[in-house]
C-alpha positions as CSV (number, residue, x, y, z in Angstrom):
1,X,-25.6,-137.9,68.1
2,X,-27.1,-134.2,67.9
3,X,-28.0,-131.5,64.6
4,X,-25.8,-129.5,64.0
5,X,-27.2,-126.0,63.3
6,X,-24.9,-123.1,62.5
7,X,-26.6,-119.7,61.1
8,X,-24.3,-117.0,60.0
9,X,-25.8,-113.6,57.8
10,X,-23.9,-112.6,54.9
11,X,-23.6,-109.3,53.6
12,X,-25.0,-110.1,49.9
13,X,-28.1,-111.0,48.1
14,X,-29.8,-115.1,48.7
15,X,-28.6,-115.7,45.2
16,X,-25.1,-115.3,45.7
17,X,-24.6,-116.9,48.5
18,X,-26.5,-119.5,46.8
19,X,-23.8,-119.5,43.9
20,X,-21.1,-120.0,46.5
21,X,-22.0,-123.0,46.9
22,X,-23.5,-124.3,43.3
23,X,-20.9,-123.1,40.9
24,X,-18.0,-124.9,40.5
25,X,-15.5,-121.5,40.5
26,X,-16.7,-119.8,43.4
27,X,-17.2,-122.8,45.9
28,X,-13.2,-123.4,44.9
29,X,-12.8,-120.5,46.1
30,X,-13.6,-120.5,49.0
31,X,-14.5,-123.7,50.7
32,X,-13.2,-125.6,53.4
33,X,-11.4,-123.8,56.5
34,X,-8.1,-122.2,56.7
35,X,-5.3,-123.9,56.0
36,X,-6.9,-126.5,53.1
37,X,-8.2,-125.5,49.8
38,X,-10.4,-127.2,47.5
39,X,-8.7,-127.9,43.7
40,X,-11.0,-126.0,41.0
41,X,-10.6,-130.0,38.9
42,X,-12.2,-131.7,41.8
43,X,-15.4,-129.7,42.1
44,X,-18.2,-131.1,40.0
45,X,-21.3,-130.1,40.7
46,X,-24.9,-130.7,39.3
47,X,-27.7,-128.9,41.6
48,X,-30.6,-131.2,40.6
49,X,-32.4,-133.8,42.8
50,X,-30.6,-136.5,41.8
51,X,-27.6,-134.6,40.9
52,X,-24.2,-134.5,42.7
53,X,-22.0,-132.4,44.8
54,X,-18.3,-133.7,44.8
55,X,-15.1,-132.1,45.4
56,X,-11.4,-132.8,47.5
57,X,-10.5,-130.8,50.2
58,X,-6.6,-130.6,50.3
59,X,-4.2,-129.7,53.4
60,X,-2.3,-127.0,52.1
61,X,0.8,-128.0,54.1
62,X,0.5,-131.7,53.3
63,X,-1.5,-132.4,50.1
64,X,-1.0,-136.2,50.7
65,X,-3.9,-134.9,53.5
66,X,-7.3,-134.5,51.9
67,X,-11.6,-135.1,52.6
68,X,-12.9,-135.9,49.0
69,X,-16.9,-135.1,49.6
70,X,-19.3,-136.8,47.6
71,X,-23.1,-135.8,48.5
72,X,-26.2,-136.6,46.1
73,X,-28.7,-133.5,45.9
74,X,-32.4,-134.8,47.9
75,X,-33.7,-131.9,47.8
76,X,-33.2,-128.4,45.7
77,X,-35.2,-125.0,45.2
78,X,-32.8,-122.7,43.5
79,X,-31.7,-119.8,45.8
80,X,-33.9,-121.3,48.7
81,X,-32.4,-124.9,49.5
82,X,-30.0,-127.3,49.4
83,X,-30.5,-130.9,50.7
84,X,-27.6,-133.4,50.4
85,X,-27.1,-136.9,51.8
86,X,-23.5,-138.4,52.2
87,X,-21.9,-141.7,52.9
88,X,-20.1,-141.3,56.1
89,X,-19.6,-145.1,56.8
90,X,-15.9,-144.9,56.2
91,X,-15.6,-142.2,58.6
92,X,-14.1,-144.3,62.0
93,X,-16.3,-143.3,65.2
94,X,-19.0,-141.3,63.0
95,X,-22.2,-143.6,64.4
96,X,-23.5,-143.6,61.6
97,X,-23.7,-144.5,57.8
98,X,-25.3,-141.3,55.9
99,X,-24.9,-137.6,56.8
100,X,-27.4,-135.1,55.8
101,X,-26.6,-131.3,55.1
102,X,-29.2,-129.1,54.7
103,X,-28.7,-125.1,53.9
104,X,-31.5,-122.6,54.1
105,X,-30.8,-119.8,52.4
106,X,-33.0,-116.5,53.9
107,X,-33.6,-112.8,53.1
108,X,-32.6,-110.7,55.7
109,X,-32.7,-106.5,55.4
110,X,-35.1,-106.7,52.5
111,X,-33.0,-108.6,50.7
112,X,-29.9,-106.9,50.7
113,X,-28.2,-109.8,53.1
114,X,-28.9,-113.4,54.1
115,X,-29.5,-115.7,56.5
116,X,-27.8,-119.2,56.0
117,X,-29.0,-121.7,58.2
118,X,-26.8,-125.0,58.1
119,X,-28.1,-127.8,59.3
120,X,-25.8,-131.3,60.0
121,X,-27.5,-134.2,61.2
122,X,-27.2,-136.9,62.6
123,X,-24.1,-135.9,63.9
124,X,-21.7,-136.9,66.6
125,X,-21.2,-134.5,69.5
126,X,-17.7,-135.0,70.1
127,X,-17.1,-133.9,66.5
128,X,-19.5,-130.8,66.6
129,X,-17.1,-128.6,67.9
130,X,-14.6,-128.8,65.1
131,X,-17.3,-128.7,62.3
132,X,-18.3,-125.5,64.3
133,X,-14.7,-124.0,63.9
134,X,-14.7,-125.3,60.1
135,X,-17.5,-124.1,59.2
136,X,-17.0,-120.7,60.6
137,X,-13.2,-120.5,58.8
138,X,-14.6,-121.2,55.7
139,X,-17.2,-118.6,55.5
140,X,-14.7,-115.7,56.8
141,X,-13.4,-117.4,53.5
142,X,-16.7,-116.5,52.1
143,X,-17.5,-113.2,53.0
144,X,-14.2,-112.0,50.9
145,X,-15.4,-113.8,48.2
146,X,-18.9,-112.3,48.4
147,X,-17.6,-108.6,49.1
């Protein structure tokens, strides 16, 4: 098992990048990599500690192919953090039974960009390449929708 860290800048404000991932329309938008796409009437989301994150990813060329998610918020400072823990038990080979995802979100250029850091843990190395890929698809996903 190892943390998965992945930091990418985007060319927009913290607080937008922030809404990407809070507000119901834009994460929609744009989340999940190429190829699947993530139904508006799945995505409910209530950024609270305590509240939810939970939405389908859907294989565009199969939709009987999809990854519901269904995090609960630990930890939450608007525009600053995002702390979610997930069941993964039901994930064969996983190791283990909760997932945590954390995202920094970080001035950079005075403001004027940011620095995600993403943060997956515990996590299991022979799967870490393929989040990498995922990850990195879906925010080329993001960037259009932030420009």
């Amino acid at each position: 098992m190892t943390d998965l860290v992945i930091t990418r800048i985007f060319d927009a404000p913290r607080a937008l990048v922030y809404q990407a991932f809070v507000d119901p329309d834009q994460l929609a938008a744009w989340f999940g990599p190429v190829g699947w796409s993530v139904p508006r009437d799945s995505v409910d989301i209530d950024a609270r500690v305590g509240g939810h994150q939970r939405f389908t990813m859907v294989n565009d060329d199969d939709p009987a192919m999809s990854s519901p998610q269904n995090a609960t918020f630990v930890e939450v400072i608007e525009n600053e953090l995002l702390v979610g823990e997930e069941s993964v038990a039901h994930i064969p080979d996983f190791g283990a039974d909760k997932l945590r995802l954390r995202l920094e979100f970080h001035d950079e250029d005075g403001g004027a960009k940011t620095r995600l850091v993403v943060t997956q843990s515990p996590f299991p190395e022979q799967m870490a390449d393929g989040a990498r890929e995922g990850w990195g698809s879906s925010f080329t996903k993001l960037d259009k929708l932030l420009s």
